[in-house]
C-alpha positions as CSV (number, residue, x, y, z in Angstrom):
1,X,0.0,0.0,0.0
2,X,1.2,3.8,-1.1
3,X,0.9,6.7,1.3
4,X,-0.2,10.4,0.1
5,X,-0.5,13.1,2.7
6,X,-3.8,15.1,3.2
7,X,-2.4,18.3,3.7
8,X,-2.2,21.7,1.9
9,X,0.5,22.8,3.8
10,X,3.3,22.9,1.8
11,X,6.1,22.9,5.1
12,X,4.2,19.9,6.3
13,X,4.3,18.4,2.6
14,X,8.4,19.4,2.6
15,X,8.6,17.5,5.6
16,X,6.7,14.2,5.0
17,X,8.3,14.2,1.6
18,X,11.7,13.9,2.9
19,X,11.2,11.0,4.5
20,X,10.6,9.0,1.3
21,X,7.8,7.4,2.5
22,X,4.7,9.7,0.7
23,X,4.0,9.4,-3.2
24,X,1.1,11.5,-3.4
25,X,-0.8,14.3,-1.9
26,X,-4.4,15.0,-1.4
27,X,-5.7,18.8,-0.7
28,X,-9.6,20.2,-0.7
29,X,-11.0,23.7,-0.8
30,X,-10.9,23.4,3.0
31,X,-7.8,22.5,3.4
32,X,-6.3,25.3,0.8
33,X,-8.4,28.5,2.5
34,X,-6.5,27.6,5.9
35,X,-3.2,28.2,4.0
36,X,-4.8,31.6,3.3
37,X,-3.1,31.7,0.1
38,X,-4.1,31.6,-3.5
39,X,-5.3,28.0,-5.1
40,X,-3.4,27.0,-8.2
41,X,-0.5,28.4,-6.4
42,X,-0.6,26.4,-3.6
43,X,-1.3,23.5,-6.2
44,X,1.3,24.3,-8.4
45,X,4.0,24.4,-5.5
46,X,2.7,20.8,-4.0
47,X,3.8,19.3,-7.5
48,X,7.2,20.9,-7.6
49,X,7.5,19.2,-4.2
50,X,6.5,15.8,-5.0
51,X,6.6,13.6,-7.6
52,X,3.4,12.2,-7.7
53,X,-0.3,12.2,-7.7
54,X,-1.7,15.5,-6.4
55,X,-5.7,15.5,-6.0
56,X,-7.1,19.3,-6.4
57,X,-10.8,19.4,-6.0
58,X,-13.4,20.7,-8.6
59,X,-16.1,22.7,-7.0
60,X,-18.6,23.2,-9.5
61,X,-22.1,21.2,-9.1
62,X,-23.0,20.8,-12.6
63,X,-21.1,18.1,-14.8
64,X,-20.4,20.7,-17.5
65,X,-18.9,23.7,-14.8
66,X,-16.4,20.5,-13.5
67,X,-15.3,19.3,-16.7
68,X,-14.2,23.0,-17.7
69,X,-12.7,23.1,-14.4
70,X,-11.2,19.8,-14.1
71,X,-9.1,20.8,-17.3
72,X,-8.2,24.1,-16.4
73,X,-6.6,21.9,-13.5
74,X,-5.3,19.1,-15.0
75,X,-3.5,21.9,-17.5
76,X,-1.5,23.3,-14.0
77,X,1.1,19.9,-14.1
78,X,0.0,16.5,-15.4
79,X,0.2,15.1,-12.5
80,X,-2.3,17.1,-11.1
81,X,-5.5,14.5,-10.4
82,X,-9.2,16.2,-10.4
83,X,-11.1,15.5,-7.0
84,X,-14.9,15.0,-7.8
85,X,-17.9,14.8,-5.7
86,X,-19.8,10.9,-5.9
87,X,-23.1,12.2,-7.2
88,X,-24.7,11.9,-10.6
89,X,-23.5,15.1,-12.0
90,X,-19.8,14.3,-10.7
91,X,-20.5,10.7,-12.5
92,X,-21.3,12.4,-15.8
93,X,-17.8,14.3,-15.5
94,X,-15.9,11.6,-14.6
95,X,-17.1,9.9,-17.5
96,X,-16.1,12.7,-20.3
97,X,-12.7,13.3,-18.2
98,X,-11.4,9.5,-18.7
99,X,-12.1,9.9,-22.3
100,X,-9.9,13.0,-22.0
101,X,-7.5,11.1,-20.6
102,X,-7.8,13.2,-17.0
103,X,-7.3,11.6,-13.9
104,X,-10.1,11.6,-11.1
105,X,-10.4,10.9,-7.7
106,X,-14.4,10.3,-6.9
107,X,-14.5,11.5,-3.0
108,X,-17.4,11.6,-0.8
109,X,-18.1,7.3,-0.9
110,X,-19.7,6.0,1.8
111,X,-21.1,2.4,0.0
112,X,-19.7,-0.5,-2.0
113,X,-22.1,0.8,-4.8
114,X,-20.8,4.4,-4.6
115,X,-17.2,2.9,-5.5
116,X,-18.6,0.0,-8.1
117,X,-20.4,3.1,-10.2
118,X,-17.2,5.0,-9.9
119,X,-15.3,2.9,-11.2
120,X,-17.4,2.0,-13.9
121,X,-17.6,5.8,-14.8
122,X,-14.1,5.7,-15.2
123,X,-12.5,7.2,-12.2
124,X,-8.3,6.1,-11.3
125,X,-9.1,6.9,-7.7
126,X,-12.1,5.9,-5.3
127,X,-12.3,7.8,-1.8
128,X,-14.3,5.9,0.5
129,X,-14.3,7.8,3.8
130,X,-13.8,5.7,7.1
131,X,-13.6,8.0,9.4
132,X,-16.6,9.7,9.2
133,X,-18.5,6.1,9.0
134,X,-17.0,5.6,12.2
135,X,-18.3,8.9,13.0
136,X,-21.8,7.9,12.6
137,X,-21.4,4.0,14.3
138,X,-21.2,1.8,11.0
139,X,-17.4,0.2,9.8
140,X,-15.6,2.6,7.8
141,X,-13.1,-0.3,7.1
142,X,-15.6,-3.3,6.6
143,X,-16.3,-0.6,3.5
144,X,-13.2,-0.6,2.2
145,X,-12.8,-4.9,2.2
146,X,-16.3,-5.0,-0.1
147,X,-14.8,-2.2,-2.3
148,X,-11.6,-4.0,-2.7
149,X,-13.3,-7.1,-3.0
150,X,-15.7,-5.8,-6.1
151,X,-12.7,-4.4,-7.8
152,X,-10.9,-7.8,-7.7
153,X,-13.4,-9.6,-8.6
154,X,-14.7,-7.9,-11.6
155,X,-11.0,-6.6,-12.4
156,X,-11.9,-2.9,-12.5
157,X,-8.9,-0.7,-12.4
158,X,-9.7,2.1,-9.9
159,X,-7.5,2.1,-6.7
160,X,-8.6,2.4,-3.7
161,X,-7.6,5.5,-1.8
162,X,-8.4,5.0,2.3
163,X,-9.9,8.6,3.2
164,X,-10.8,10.2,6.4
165,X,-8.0,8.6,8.5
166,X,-8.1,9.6,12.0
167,X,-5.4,7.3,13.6
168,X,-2.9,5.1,13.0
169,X,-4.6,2.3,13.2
170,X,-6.8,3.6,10.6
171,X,-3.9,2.7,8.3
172,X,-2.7,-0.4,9.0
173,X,-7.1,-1.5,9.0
174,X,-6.8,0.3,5.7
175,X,-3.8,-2.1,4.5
176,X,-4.9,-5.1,5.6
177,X,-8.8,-4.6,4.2
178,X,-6.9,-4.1,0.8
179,X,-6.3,-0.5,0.3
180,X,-4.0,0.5,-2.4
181,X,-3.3,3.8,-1.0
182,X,-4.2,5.6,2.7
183,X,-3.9,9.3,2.6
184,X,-3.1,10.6,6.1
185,X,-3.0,14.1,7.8
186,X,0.6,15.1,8.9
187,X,-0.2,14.7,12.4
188,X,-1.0,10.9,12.0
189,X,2.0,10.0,9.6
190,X,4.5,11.7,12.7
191,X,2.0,9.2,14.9
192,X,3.3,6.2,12.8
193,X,6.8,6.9,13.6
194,X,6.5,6.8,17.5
195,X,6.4,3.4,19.7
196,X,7.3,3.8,23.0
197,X,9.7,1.0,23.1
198,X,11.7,2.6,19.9
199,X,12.4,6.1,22.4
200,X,13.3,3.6,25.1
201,X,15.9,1.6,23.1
202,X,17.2,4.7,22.0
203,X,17.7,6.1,24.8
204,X,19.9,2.8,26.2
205,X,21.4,2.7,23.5
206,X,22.9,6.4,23.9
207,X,23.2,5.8,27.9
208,X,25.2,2.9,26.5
209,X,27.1,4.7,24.2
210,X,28.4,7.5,26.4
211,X,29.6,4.9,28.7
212,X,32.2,3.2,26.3
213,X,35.5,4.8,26.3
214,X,36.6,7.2,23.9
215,X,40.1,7.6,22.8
């Protein structure tokens, strides 16, 4: 399973990126006003940074509005993929965009038949949510098994992109229910690095250290 990095920030992108374990980044509308800076520009500097997939979100509500949209984006760098909402109008675009040849990422899923019409549509990314599943008591990552399940089964293309990760734990559910990629805020990736027993055994071993002699 890959790792993008739901962030707009682009010293929190710098960061994540230098430790080689990101290949993508995911940002939203939300996401960019925090920054408090101008759109493409943010989105133009995330893919000087990294060398990968970078979802930029579409917020038009009519299929005709995204598709204009979703090109005008796609033009900024080509590896710039076009975030679309899972509704019927959002289906309609996704549609004309793969014929373009312009990558999606269909967001907003919350069922197994959500993902199956995405795919069929045409989308390279699916964004089931867990989080917010969990949110509202059903099983954000008993989702994500059906989803990957369908897609094997029927051999549709689409990956599976884990969304709305809260915790770590959230990504190693996410990797074992079959997840091709989990994209995770900043805070949980620096989560993923700790274990208390790693900051122990580093710790002895630089107790140890400083009691060897030096010459």
């Amino acid at each position: 399973m890959r790792l993008f990095i739901d962030t707009a920030n682009v010293d929190e992108i710098k960061s994540a990126n230098e430790l080689g374990v990101i290949s993508g980044v995911t940002t939203n509308p939300s996401l960019i006003a925090r920054e408090g800076r101008d759109f493409v520009e943010v989105v133009r500097e995330i893919t000087a940074i990294v060398d990968g997939p970078v979802s930029a979100e579409a917020v038009s509500t009519e299929a005709g509005p995204m598709i204009a949209e979703a090109e005008e984006l796609a033009a900024i760098h080509p590896n710039i993929v076009v975030k679309i909402p899972m509704n019927a109008e959002g289906l309609k675009a996704v549609n004309v965009l793969a014929q373009k040849g312009i990558k999606t990422n269909v967001t907003l899923i919350f069922s197994a038949n959500q993902a199956l019409l995405a795919a069929l549509a045409g989308a390279t990314y699916a964004s089931p949510f867990v989080g917010r599943l969990d949110d509202i008591g059903h099983d954000g990552l008993e989702l994500i098994k059906e989803i990957a399940k369908i897609y094997e089964l029927h051999g549709l293309k689409t990956q599976i992109i884990s969304a709305s990760i809260r915790h770590p734990l959230h990504v190693t559910q996410s990797a074992l229910a079959g997840a091709h990629i989990a994209t995770v805020p900043y805070k949980v990736l620096q989560q993923m690095l700790k274990h208390p027993l790693t900051d122990l055994g580093i710790e002895q071993f630089l107790a140890d250290w400083a009691r060897v002699p030096k010459k």
